[in-house]
N, C-alpha and C positions, 0 to 999 in steps of 0.2 A: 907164556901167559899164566896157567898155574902157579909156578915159583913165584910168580912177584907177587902171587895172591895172598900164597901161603906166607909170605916174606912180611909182605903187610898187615899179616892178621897177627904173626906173632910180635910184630914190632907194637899191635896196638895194647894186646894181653902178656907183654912181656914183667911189664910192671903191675899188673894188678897183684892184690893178696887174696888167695884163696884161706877161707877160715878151717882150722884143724881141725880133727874129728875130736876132739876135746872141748877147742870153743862150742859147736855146735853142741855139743852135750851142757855143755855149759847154759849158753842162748836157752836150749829148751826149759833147763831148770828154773830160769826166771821168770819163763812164764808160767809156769807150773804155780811158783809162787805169789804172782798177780794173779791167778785167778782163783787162788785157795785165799788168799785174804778177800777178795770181790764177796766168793759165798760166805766168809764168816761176817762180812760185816754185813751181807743180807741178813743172815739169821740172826745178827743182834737188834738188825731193825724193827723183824720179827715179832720177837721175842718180846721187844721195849713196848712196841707200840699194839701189837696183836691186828695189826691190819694186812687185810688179801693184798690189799696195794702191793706191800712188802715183797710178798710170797710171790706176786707174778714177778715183783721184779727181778726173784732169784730164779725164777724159771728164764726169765728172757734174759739172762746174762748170758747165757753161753750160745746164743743164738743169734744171729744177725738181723738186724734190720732191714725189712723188704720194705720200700715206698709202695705204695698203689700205683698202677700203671695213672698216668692222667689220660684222658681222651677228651678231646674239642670236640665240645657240641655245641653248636647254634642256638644261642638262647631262647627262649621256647615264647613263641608268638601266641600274645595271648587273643583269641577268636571275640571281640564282645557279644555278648550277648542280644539277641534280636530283644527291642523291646514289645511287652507286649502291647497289640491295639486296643482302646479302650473305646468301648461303644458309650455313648452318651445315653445316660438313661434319661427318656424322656419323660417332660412331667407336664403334668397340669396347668395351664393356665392360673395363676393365683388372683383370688379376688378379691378386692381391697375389702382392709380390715372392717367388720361389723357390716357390710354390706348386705343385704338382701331387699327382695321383691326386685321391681324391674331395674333394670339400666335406667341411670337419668334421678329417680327416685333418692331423696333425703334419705344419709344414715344418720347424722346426730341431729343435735338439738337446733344449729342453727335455720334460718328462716330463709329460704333462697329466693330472689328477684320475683323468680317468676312466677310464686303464692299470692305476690299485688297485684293488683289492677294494671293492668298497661294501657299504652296512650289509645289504642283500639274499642278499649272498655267503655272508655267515657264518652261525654255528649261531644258533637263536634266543636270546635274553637278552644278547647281547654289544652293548655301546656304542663310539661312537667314543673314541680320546683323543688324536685329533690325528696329526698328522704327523711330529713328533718325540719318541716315546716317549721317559720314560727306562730309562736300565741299557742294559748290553750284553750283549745277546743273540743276536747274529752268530753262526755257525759258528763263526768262528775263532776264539771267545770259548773255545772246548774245546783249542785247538790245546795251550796249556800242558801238558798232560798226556798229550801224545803224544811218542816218542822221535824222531821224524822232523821235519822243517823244513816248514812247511808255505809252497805257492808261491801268490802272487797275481798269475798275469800282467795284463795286456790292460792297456790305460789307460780309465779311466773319464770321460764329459764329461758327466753329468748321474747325477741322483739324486733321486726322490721315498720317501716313507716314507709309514704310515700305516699306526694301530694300533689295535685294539677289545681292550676286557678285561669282565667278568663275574668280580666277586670275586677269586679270586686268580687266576682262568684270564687266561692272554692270549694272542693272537694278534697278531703284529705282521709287515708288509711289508714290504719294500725295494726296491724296482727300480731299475736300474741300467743306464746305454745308456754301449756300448761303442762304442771307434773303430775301423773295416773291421770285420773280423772277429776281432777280440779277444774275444767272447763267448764264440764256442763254446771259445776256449784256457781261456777263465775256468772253464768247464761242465767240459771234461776238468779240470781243476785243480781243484775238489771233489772227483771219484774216485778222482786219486790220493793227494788227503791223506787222505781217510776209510781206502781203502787199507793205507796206508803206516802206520796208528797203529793197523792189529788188531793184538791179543794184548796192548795197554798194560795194567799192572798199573792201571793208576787211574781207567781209563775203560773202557767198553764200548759202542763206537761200528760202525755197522756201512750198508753202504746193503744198502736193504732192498726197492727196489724201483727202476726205470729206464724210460723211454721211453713214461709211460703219458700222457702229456699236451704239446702244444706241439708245437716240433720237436725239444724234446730235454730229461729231465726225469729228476729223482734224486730218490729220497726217502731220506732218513737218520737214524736210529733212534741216539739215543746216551744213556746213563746214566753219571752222575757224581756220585759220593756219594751212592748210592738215589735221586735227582729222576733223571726219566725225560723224554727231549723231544726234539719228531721236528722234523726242518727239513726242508722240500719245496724244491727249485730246479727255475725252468723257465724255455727259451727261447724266442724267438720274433723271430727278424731277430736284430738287433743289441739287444736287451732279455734281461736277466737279473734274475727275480725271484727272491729268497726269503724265504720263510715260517718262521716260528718258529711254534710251538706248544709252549709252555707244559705240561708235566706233559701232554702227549699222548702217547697210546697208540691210538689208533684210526686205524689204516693205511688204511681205506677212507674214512675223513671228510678224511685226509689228502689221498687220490690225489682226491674231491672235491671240496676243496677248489682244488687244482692246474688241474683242467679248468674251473675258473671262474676262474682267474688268467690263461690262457692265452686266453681270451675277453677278457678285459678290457686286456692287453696291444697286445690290432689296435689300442685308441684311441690307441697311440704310437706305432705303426708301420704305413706301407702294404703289406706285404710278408703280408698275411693272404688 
């Protein structure tokens, strides 16, 4: 078993060529001289360019190149972050814009429902007819027939109405919100035209009573070609109502009247 070992090893190495010890000397000279040109022509790279680059490169020429080992790692699980909880800051109740005194209570200028008269107010059998009666029924609707100018100071920035009738009877409202205190000029300026038109041949107009309601309050008695009709004014703050009545003659249903206008006026003003 040997022999055929030995038989077969040299039959495989019978024909190879071993290199003489010349080639070998030979072989080594050539690399000798590949790696004596490698460093010259580092150093001309050197030399040209004056960059480290260069200079490592001539250090790591004669040295091999190690890879970094690689290791497999689990790409890294990112944890999220817990969010934080957010406590609600609590606030205030907000209270509508320009609002003060009670709940319920007028912030602007306008005139609310319930500063008229309601169906409560008045004598029994009278219906509503709305908010804008027609005809003119005003005080100043008499003015024509008096020889004096009649004055309307103050400036006016709101106005409600609202009127009940029973057959031919009626009764109709006006309320009227003045700017500062233009009211009470408006209140004295009904006294002095009532005033100023006694004695007129064509009218008989007269006030007939003052001060009995509000903080400030006239009643006014006038006839005009036989129709007879009382108109009640009263104030309260910056609010000026007045009342017509119709073929009236009952000065105490009147001045009643008034002390229920004068209640129903707080629901336009906080000043009660």
């Amino acid at each position: 078993m040997p022999d055929r070992l030995f038989e077969d090893l040299y039959r495989d190495t019978e024909r190879l060529h071993w290199a003489s010890t010349g080639e070998v000397r030979e072989r080594g000279r050539q690399l000798a001289r590949q790696r004596t040109y490698t460093v010259l022509a580092a150093v001309l790279v050197l030399l040209a360019g004056g960059g480290i680059g260069a200079w490592n490169a001539l250090a790591d020429s004669g040295r091999r190149q190690v890879l970094p080992d690689v290791v497999a790692t689990a790409p890294a699980t990112r944890t999220p972050s817990p969010t934080p909880s957010r406590t609600p800051t609590p606030t205030a109740p907000s209270s509508p814009s320009g609002s003060t005194g009670d709940p319920g209570r007028p912030t602007g200028t306008a005139i609310p429902a319930a500063a008229t008269l309601q169906r409560s107010d008045v004598p029994s059998g009278f219906r509503s007819i709305g908010q804008n009666p027609d005809g003119n029924w005003v005080l100043h609707s008499v003015s024509g027939h008096c020889p004096n100018t009649w004055q309307h100071p103050g400036r006016k920035v709101a106005e409600r109405e609202q009127g009940f009738a029973v057959g031919e009877r009626r009764l109709v409202q006006r309320v009227h919100r003045y700017a500062g205190t233009d009211a009470r000029q408006a209140m004295a300026a009904v006294r002095t035209n009532v005033d100023g038109c006694a004695g007129a041949d064509r009218i008989e107009i007269t006030v007939v009573d003052r001060g009995f309601a509000g903080e400030e309050s006239v009643l006014v008695a006038a006839e005009v070609e036989g129709v007879r009709n009382l108109w009640v004014f009263v104030r309260r703050a910056d609010l000026v109502t007045e009342i017509w009545i119709k073929n009236g003659t009952d000065h105490a249903e009147a001045r009643r009247l008034a002390d229920r206008a004068a209640v129903r006026l707080c629901a336009g003003t906080t000043n009660c």
